[in-house]
C-alpha positions as CSV (number, residue, x, y, z in Angstrom):
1,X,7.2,-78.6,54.3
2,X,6.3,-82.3,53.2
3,X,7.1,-83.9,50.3
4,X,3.4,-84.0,49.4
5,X,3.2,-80.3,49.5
6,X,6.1,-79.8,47.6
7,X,4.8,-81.9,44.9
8,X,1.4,-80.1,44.5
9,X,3.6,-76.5,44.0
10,X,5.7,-78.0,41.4
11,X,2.9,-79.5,39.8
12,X,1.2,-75.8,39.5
13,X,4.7,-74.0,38.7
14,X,5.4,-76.2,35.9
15,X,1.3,-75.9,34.4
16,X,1.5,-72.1,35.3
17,X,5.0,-71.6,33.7
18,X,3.7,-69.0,31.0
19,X,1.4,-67.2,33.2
20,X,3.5,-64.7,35.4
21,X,0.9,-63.6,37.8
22,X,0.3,-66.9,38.9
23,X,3.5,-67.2,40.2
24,X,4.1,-64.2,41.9
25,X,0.7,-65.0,43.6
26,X,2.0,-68.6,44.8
27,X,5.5,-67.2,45.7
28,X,4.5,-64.4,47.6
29,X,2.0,-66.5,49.8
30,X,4.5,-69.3,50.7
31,X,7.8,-68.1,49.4
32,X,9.2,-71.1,51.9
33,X,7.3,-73.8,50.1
34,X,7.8,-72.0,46.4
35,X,11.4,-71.5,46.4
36,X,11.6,-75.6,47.6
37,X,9.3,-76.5,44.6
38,X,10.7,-74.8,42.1
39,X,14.3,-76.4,42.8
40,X,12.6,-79.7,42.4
41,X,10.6,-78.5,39.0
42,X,13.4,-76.2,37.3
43,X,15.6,-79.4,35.6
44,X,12.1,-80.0,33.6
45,X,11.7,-76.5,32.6
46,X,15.1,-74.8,32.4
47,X,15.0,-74.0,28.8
48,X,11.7,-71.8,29.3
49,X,12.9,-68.4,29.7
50,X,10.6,-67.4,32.8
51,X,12.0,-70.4,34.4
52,X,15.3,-68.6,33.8
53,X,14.5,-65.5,35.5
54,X,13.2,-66.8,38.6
55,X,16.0,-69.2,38.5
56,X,18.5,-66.2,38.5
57,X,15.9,-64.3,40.7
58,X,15.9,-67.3,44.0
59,X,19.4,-67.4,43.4
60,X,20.8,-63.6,43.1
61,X,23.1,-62.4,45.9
62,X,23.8,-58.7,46.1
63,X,27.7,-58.0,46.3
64,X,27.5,-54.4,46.5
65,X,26.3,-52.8,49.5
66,X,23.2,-50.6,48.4
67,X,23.1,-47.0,50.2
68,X,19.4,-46.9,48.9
69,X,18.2,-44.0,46.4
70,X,19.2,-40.5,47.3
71,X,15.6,-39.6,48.5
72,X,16.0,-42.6,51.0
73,X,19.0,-41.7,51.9
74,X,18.2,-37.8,52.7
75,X,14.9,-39.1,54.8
76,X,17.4,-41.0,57.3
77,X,19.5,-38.3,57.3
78,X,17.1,-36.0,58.7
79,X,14.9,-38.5,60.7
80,X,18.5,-39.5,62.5
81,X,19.3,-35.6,62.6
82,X,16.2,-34.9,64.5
83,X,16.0,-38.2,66.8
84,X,19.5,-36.2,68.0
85,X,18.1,-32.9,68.8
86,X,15.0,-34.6,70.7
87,X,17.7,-36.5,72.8
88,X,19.1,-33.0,73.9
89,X,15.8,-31.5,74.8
90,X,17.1,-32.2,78.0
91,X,19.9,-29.9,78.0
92,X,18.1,-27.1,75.8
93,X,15.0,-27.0,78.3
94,X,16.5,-27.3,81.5
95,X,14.5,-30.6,82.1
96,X,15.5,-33.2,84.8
97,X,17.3,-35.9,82.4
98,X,16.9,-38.4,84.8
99,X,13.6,-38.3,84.4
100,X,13.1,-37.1,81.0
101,X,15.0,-40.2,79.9
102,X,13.4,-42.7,81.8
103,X,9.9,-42.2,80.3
104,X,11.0,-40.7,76.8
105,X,13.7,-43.2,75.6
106,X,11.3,-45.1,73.3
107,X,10.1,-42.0,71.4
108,X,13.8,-40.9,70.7
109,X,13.7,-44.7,68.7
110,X,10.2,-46.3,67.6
111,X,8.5,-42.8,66.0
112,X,11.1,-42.2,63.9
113,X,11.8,-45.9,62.8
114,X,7.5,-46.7,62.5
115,X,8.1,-43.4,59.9
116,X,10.9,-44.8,57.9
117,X,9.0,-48.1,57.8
118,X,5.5,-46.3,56.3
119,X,7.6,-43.8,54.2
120,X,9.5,-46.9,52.7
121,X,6.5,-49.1,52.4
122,X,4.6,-45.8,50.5
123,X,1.9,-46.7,53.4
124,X,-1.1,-44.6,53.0
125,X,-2.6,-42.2,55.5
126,X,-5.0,-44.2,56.5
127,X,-2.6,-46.8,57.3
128,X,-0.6,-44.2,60.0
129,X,-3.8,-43.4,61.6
130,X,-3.3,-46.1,64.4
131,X,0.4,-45.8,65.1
132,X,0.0,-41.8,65.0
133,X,-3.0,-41.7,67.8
134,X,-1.2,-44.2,70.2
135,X,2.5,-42.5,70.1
136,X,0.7,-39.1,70.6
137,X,-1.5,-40.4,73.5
138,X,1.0,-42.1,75.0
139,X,3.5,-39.3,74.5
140,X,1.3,-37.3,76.4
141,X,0.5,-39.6,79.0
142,X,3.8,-41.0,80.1
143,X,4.7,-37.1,80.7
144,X,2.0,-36.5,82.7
145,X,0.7,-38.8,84.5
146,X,1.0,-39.7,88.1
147,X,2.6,-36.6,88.1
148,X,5.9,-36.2,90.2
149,X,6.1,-39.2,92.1
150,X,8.2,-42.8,90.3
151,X,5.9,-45.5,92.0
152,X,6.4,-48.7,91.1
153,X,3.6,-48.4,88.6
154,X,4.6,-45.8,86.7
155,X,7.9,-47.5,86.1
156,X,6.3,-50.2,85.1
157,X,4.5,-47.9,82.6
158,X,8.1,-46.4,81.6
159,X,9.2,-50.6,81.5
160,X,6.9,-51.4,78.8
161,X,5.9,-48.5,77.2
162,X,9.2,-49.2,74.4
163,X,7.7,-52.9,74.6
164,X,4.3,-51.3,73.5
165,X,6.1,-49.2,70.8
166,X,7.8,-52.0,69.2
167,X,4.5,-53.3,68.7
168,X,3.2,-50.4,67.0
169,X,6.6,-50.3,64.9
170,X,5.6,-54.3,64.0
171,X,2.0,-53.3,63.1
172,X,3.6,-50.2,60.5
173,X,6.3,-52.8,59.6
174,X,3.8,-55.3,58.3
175,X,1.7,-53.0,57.0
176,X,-1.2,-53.7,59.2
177,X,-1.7,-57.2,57.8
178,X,-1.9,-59.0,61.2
179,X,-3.3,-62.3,59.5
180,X,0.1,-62.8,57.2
181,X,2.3,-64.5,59.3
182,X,5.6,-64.6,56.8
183,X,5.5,-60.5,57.1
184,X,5.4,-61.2,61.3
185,X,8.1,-63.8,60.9
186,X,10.0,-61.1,58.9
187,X,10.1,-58.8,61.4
188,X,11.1,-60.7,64.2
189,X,14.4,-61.9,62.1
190,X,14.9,-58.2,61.0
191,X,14.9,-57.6,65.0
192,X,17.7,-60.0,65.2
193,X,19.8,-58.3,62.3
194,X,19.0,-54.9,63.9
195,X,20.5,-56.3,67.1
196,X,23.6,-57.1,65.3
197,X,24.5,-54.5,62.9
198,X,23.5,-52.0,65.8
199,X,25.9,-53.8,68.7
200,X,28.6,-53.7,65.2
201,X,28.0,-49.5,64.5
202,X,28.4,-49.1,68.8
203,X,31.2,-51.4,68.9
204,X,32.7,-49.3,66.0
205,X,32.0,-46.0,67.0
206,X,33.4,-46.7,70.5
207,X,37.0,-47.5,68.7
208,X,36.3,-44.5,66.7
209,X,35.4,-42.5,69.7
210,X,38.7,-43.4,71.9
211,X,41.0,-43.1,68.5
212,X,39.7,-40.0,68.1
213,X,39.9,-38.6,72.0
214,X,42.9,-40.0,72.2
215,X,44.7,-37.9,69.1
216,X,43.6,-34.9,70.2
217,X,45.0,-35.4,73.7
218,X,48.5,-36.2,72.0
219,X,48.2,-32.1,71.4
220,X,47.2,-31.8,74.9
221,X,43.5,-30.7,73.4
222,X,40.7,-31.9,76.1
223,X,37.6,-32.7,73.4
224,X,35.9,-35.1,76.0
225,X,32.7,-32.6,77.1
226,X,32.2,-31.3,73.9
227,X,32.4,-34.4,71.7
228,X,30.2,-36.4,74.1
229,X,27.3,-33.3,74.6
230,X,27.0,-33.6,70.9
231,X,28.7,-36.6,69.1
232,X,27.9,-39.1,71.1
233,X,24.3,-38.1,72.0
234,X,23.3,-37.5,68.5
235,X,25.5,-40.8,67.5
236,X,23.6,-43.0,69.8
237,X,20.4,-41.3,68.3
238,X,21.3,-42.0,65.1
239,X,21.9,-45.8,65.4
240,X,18.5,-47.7,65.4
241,X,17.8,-45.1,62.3
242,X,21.3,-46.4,60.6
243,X,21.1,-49.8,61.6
244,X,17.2,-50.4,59.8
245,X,18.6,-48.1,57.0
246,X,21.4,-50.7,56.6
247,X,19.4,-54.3,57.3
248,X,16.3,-53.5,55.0
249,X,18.2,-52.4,52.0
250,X,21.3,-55.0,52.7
251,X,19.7,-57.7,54.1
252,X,22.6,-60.1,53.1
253,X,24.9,-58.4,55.6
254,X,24.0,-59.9,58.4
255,X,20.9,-62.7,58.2
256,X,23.1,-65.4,58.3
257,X,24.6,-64.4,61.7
258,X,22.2,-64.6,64.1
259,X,20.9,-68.4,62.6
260,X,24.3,-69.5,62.9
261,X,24.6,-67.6,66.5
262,X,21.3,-69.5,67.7
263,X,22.6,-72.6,66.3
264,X,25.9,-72.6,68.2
265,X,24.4,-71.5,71.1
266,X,21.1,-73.7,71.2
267,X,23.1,-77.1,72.6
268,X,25.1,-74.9,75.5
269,X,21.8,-73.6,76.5
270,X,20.2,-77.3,76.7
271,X,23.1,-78.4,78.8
272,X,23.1,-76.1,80.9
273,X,19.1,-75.8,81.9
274,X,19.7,-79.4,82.3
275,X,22.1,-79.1,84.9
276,X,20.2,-76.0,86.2
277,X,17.0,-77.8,86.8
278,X,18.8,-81.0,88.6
279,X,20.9,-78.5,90.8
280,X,17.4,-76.9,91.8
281,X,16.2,-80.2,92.6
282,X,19.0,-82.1,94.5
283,X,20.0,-78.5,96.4
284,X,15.8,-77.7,97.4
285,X,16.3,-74.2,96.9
286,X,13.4,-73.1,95.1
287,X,13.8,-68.9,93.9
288,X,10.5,-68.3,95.9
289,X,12.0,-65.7,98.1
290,X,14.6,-64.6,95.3
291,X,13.5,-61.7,93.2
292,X,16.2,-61.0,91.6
293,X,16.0,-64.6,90.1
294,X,12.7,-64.1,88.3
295,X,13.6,-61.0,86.8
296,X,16.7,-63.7,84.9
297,X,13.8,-66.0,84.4
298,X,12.3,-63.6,82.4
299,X,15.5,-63.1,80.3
300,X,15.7,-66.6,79.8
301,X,12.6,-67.3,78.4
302,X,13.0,-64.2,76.1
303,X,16.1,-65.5,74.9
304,X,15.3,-69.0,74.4
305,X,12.2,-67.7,72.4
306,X,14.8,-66.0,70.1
307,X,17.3,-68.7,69.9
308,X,14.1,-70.7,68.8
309,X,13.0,-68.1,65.8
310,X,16.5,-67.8,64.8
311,X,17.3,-71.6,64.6
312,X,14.1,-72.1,63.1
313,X,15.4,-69.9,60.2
314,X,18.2,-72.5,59.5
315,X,16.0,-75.5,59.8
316,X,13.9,-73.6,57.0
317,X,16.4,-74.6,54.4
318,X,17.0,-78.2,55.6
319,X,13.9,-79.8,56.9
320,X,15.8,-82.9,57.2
321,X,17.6,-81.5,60.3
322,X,15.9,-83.6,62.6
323,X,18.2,-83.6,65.1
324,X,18.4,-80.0,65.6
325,X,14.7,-80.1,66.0
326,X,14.9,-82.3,68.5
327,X,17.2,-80.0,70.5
328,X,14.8,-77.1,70.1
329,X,11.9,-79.5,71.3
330,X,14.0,-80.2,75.0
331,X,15.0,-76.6,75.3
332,X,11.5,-75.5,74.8
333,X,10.2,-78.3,77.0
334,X,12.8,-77.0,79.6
335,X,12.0,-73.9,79.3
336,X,8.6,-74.8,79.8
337,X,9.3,-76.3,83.4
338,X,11.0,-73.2,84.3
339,X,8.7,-71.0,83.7
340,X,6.2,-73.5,85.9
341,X,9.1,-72.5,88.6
342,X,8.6,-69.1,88.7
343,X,4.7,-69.3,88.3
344,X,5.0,-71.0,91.5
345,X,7.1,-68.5,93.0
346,X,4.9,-65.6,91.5
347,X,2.2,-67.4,93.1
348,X,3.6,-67.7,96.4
349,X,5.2,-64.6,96.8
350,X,1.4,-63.0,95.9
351,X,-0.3,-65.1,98.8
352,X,2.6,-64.6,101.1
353,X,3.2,-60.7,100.6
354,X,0.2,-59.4,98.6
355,X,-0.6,-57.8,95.3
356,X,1.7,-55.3,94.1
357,X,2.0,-53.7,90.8
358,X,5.5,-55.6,90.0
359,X,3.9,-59.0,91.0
360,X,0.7,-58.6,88.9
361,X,3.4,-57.2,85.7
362,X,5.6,-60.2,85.9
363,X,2.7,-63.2,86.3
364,X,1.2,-61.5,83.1
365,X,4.1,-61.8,81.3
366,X,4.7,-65.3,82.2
367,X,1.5,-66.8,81.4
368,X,1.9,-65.5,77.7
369,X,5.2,-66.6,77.2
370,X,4.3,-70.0,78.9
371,X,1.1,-69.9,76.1
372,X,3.4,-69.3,73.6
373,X,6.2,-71.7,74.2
374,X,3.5,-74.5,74.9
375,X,2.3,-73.6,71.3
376,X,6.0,-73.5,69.8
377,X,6.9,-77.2,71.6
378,X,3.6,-78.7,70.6
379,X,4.4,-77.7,66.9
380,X,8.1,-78.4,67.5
381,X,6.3,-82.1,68.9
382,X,4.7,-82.7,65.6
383,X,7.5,-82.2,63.2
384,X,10.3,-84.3,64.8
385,X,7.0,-87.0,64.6
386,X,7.1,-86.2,60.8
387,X,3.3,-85.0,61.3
388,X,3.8,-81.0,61.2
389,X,5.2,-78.5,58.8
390,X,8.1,-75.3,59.5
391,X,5.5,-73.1,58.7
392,X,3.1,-74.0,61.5
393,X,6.4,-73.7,63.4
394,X,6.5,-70.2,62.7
395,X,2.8,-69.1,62.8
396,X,2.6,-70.5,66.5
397,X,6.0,-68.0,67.0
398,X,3.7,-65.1,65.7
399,X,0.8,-65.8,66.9
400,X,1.1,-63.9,70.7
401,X,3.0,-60.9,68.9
402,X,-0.1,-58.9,69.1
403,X,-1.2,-60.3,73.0
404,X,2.3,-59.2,73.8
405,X,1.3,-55.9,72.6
406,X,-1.8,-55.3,74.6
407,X,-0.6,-56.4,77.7
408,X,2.0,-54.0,77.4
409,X,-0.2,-51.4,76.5
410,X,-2.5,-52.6,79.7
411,X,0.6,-52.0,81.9
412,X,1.4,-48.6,80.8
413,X,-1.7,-47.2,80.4
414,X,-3.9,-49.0,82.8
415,X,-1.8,-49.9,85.7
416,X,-0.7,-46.4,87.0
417,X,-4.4,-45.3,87.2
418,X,-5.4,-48.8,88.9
419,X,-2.5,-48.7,91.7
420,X,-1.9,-45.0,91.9
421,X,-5.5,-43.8,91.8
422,X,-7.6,-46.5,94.0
């Protein structure tokens, strides 16, 4: 934010000091920009007691770790309870888990999560009728449809389908307000603190897990089948539900790892495209034949995507870090060059062997993320030139979310009925 903006919020914080709405209405529409301004404006008005509350308000850290309200607390219970007993649906019904797995993973996660999010939110009907109509169509579609055979299409389907779901989770998450980008921002960083306090409860419940196999085998007492038929399963169920559960009501457990993960990370990333790029170039070998490689390209750019977002969310507090900005800026830029390497190799691999289902998936996804990250440098361009703000930062970071989602959606529905059917 500049120093020009800054000035114009404390100017209306200070003349709006005595009139509470008003500032809830600034806050909560640039809580960024608000929170700086009223650090600058409080020394003037620290003797009025509503400048004491927010004061303690910006500034209050939560020790304790909440376990939410005992209605709360129940829901999750029984949502992770009965994300368990779908997992075993397998085993009751006699259905092929291989298969049963492959294209019903995502509904043993995003249902029950988009459920807490709308029960938590107090979301109104209304409000559910979207998310309800595509997890029951596509529920019903991925099941039947093209029927027995796994071609490459309908894995693809299987591929993005959770892709699609998160989406929809997204959508119930932000209450359906696609135009407010701080609630989009907010859910991408409460994917990263998912991702971390879920890796924590698996790493945890796998020391729990061999402690616990190994005591009883002290008594020569094999629990191996049994506790992994049920404990695991419904365990593993029961950690996206657990995780959220944990993040939304104690977000101060873990948003300050994956900033501070991003930001250790960001430079050894830099380096190494670096030396990636001038290897490719001095060594001529091009991944055009190599499709393993551009399935790792496609990792890449997600992850250099979310070392951006998470790095931003540092530079948020300290706009003077100019030079980390300037780090983002190269590994977006380079990022940017390899994704124009496996275009090209896309490209070629579609004039020299055809269009295939796989092909047509991956180019999709490419062009987006190339959009995007051209979107994220060009803001990135303008701040380290002291003429952008974070917030634009962050709206070009949103701004594909909902792309993402229909050309996921596209893929599962519409690709096996164009390649399977024609």
């Amino acid at each position: 934010m500049s120093n020009i903006d800054t000035l114009q919020i404390k100017t209306v914080i200070i003349a709006n000091i005595n009139n509470p709405n008003e500032l809830e209405r600034i806050y909560r529409n640039n809580k960024t920009g608000f929170t700086q301004a009223f650090e600058s404006a409080y020394p003037d008005i620290n003797e009025n007691a509503v400048a004491q509350v927010w004061h303690e308000r910006l500034h209050y850290k939560q020790e304790e770790i909440s376990w939410g309200k005992k209605n709360e607390l129940l829901f999750v219970v029984i949502v992770a309870l009965t994300a368990g007993l779908m997992a075993k649906l397998p085993e009751i019904f006699s259905i092929n888990e291989e298969r049963f797995y492959s294209r019903n993973i995502a509904f043993i996660v995003f249902p029950f999560l988009i459920a807490y999010f709308s029960w938590k939110n107090k979301q109104t009907v209304r409000q559910l009728i979207l998310p309800f109509i595509t997890i029951s169509l596509s529920l019903i579609y991925i099941n039947i449809v093209p029927g027995k055979k796994e071609t490459d299409a309908i894995i693809l389907a299987c591929i993005h389908l959770p892709f699609m779901l998160w989406a929809i989770a997204g959508y119930t998450f932000i209450g359906g307000n696609l135009k407010d980008a701080q609630k989009k921002i907010g859910y991408l960083r409460f994917n990263g603190d998912f991702v971390v306090m879920s890796a924590l409860i698996v790493l945890s419940g796998i020391i729990f897990s061999g402690l616990t196999i190994g005591l009883f085998d002290i008594i020569h007492v094999d629990i191996t089948k049994i506790y992994f038929q049920y404990i695991v399963i419904f365990g593993l169920a029961a950690v996206p539900m657990v995780g959220t559960f944990l993040v939304l009501n104690n977000p101060q457990l873990v948003n300050k790892i994956s900033p501070v993960i991003a930001r250790i990370f960001t430079p050894f990333v830099l380096v190494t495209l670096i030396i990636f790029i001038s290897s490719v170039i001095y060594t001529g070998n091009y991944p055009y034949d190599d499709r393993n490689a551009l399935m790792i390209f496609n990792g890449l750019l997600i992850g250099v995507m979310a070392l951006i977002l998470f790095s931003v969310s540092e530079v948020t507090k300290n706009d003077k870090s100019r030079t980390n900005l300037a780090i983002l800026l190269g590994l977006s830029a380079l990022t940017i060059v390899i994704n124009g390497i496996a275009l090209s190799a896309i490209l070629f691999r579609l004039q020299e062997f055809g269009i295939t289902p796989n092909r047509i998936a991956v180019l999709g996804a490419n062009l987006l993320i190339l959009v995007n990250l051209s979107l994220v440098s060009y803001k990135l361009f303008k701040i380290v030139m002291n003429k952008g703000e974070i917030e634009d930062l962050e709206k070009s970071m949103t701004i594909m979310l909902p792309v993402y989602g229909i050309w996921a959606c596209i893929v599962s529905f519409g690709f096996p009925l164009l390649f399977d059917f024609m």
